[in-house]
N, C-alpha and C positions, 0 to 999 in steps of 0.2 A: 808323064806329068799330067796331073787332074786338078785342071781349074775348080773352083768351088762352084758350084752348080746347086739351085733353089729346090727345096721338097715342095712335090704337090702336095695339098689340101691344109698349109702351114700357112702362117700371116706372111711369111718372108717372101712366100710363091704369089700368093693368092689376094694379096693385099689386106691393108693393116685396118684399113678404115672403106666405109663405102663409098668412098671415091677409087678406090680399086690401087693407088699409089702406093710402090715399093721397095723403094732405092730413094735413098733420102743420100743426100751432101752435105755436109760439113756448109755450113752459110756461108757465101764468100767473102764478108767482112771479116768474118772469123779467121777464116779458112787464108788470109793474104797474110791477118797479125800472127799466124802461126807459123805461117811458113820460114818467116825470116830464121827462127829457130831451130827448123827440120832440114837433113837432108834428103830424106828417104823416105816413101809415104807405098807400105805394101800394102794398101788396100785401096791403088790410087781409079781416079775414074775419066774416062772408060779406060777398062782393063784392056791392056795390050795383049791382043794375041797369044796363046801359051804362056802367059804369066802366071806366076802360082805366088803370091807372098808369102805363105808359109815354108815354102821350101829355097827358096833364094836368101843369097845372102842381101842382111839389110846393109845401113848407113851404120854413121857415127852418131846421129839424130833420126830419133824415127820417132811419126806421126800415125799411129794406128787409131782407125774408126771403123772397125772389125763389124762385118755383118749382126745387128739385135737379133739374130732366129740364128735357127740352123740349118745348115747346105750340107751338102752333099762334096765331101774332099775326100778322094782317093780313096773310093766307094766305102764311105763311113759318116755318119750326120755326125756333125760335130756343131759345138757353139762356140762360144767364146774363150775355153778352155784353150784349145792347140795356141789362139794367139797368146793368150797370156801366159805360157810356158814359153815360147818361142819367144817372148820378151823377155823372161827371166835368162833365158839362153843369152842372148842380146849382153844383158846386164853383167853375166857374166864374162864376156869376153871383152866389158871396159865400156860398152855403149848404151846410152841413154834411148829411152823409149817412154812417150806417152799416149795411153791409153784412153781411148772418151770411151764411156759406155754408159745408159741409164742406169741411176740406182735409184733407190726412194727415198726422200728428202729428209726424213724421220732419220738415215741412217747418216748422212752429212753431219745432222744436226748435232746428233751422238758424238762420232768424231771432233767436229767442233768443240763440245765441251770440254774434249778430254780422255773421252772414253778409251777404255782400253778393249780390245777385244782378243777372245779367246777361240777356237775353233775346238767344237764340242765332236765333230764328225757327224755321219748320219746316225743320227739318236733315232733308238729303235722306243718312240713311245708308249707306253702302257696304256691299256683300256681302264677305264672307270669303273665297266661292268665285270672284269675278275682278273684284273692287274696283267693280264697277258700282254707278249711285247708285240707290239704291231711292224711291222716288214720296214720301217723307216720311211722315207718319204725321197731318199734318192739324194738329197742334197744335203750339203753340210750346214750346221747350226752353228747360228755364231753368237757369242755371248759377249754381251757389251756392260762392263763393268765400270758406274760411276763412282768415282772415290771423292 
């Protein structure tokens, strides 16, 4: 078993800000009003000894606040994806799981209204200068339709 382990020359290793700081907590006013409703917290801190939250079984309630960068799990960089399947797993087998992670506020807002959204996949864009598709950009597009 492979703890998750920080890439050199990342924000996650090397720090986000020049204060050099990079393991951020869940605030603990936060972090007490949640608890009441979690049993099981796999990304808890500090990590116990050989503990791996993606590989262990969770709770009934779980409270994921999954590393913002990407590490190094079971010699593979990975981000945010393995937790959010492993909660879909979760989900499947009857148990609740919530997820905090940044998004940008423009896409709340979206939501908020209504929005519906579509997943377009990695759209391979066309150039201007002679319609050619450009290699995609790696991530998937999401399309947010106001009705």
């Amino acid at each position: 078993m492979t703890v998750a382990a920080p890439i050199p020359g990342t924000k996650w290793n090397d720090g986000a800000a020049s204060d050099g700081k990079r393991y951020w907590l869940t605030p603990p006013d936060l972090m007490a009003e949640l608890q009441a409703e979690f049993d099981f917290d796999p990304c808890p801190y500090p990590v116990p000894g050989g503990f791996d939250g993606l590989s262990c079984e969770w709770g009934k309630s779980n409270y994921v606040n999954p590393p913002f960068g990407s590490v190094i799990h079971n010699g593979r960089k990975k981000g945010v994806t393995p937790w959010v399947k492993k909660a879909i797993e979760e989900k499947d087998k009857g148990n609740r799981t919530v997820i905090v992670y940044p998004i940008d506020k423009w896409v709340l807002m979206l939501i908020a209204a209504g929005a519906k959204i579509r997943n377009l996949g990695d759209v391979r864009w066309h150039a201007i200068e002679d319609n050619s598709p450009g290699k995609g950009t790696g991530r998937h597009i999401a399309a947010f339709i106001l009705e």
